[in-house]
C-alpha positions as a printed Julia matrix, in Angstrom:
91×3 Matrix{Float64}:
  93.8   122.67   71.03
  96.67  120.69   71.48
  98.55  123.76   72.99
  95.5   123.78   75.86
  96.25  120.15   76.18
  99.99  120.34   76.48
  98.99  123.09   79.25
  96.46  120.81   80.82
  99.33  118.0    80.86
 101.93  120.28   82.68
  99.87  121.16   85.24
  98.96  117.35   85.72
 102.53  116.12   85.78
 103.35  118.66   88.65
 100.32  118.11   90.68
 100.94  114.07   89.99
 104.55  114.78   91.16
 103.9   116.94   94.0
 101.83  114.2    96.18
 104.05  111.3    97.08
 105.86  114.29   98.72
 102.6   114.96  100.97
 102.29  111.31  101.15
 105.47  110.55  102.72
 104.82  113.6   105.13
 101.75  112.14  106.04
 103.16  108.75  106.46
 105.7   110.29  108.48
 103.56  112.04  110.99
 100.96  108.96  110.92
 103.89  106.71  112.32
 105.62  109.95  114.37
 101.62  110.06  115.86
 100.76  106.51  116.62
 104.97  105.68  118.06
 103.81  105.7   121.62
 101.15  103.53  121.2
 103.76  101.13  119.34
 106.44  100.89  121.73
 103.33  100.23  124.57
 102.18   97.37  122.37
 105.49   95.98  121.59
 106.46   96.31  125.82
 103.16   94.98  126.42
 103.87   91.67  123.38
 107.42   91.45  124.24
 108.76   91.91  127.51
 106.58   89.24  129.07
 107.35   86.68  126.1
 111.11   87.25  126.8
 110.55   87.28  130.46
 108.74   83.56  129.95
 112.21   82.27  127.6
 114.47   83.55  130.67
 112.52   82.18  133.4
 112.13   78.73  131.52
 115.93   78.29  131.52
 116.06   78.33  135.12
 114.84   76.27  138.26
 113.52   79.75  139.34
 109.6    79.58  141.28
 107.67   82.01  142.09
 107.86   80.08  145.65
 111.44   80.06  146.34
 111.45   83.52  147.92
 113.79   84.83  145.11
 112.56   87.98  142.64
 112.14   86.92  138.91
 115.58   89.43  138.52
 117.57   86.73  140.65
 116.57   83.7   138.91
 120.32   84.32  136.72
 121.62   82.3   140.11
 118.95   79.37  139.46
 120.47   78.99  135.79
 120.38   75.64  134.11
 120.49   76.28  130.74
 117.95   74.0   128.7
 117.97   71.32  131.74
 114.01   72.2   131.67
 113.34   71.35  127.81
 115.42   68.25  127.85
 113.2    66.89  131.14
 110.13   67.87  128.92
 111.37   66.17  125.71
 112.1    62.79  127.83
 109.31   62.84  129.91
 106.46   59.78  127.92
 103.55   62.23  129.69
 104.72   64.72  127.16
 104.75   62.75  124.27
């Protein structure tokens, strides 16, 4: 009996070891699979909250005529937040 369940054992141990190899293939194609998707998001999330930062730390308006890609010659570095942290309507 105890021969059957050494057998029994072995058998477990290599099917035990043998799946966190399938799982990492499966994790792998899972995130090879859904990467599209996750760079769309992350352009979609992103790109306009970094757009927002760059465009806040310049006198640039959507009325001035200029595209959003030359507001670099409206720079005024945090001129915008320092107006905002001394203006009392803020606060």
């Amino acid at each position: 009996m105890s021969a059957v369940t050494a057998t029994i054992s072995e058998d477990v141990m290599k099917a035990v070891q043998a799946k966190p190899a399938l799982r990492d293939e499966g994790a792998k194609l899972g995130f090879r699979l859904t990467l599209p998707a996750q760079i769309l998001v992350l352009f979609i999330a992103v790109f306009p909250l970094l757009m927002q930062l760059y465009i806040s730390l310049t006198d640039w308006s959507p009325l001035s005529g200029l595209g959003w890609w030359n507001a670099w010659s409206l720079w005024n570095n945090f001129a915008n937040y320092t107006d905002l942290a001394a203006d009392a309507r803020f606060w």
